[in-house]
N, C-alpha and C positions, 0 to 999 in steps of 0.2 A: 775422380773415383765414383765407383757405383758400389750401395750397397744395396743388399737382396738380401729380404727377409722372409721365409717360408714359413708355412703353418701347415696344421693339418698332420694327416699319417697318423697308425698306431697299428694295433694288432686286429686282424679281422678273419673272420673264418669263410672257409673257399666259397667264392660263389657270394661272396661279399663287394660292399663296395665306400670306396673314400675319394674324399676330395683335398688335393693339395693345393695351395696357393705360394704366391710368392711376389709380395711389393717390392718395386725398386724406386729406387731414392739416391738423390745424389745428381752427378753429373749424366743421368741416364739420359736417353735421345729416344724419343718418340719412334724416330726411322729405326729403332735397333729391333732384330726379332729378336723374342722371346724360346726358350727352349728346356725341355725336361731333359736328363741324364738318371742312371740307376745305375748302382755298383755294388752287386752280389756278395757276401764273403768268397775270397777267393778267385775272383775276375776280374777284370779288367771292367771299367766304367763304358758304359753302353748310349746311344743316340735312344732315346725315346717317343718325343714326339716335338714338333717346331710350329709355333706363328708368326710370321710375318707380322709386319706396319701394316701392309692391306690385309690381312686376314686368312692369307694360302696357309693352309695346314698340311702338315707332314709327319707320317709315326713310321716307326719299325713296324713290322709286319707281320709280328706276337702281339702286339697289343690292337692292330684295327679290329675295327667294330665294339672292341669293348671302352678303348680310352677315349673323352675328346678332349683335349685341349681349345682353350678360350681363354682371350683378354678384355679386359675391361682398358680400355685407353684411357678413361676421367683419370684413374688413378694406379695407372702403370699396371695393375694387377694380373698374374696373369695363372691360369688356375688348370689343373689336370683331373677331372674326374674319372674315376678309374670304377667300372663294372663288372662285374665275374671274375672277380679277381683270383689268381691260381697260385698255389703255394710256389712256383718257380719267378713269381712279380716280386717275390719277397728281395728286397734290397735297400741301401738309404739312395735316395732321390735328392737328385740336385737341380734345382733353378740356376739356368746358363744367358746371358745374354751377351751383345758386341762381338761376338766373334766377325759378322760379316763386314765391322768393323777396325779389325786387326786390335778389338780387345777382346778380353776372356774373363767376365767379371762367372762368379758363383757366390750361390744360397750358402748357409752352413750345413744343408743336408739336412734330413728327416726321413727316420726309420718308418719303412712300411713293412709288415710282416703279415702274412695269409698260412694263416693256419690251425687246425683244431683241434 
């Protein structure tokens, strides 16, 4: 098993910006990518942004230029800074990892809300 622990998130006004994190612990594998999720009231849970073991990054195409994603390998950490943030980012966010592994571990989510 892997757990995923998130930090970070809260209420911020548009045009704002936060940082989430998310350690994993446990049976986690270095080779696993790393990945963010967001799931709106009322939608269906959404791809965000992804890092690889080597470092390839990958977002949704709302969020480039404003998100980047980055890990810290010493300590599994793996972090989403989020800039100009829009009231339509507003969602709880979820740390995902192993899927390219045929697992599907998650964070417990952490509310982000953009608004004034």
């Amino acid at each position: 098993q892997v757990q995923l622990v998130q930090s970070g998130g809260g209420l911020v006004q548009p045009g704002g910006s936060l940082r989430l994190s998310c350690t994993a612990s446990g049976s986690f594998r270095s080779e696993f990518s790393m990945a963010w999720y967001r799931q709106a009231p009322g939608k269906d849970r959404e791809f965000v942004s992804l890092i690889t073991n080597i470092g390839t990054t990958a977002y949704r195409d709302s969020v480039k230029g404003r998100f980047t994603i980055s890990r810290d390998y010493t300590t599994n950490t793996v972090y989403l800074q989020m800039n100009n943030l829009k009231p339509e980012d507003t969602a709880v966010y979820y740390c995902n990892t192993g899927r390219s592994y045929g697992f599907d571990y998650w964070g417990q989510g952490t509310q982000v809300t953009v608004s004034s």
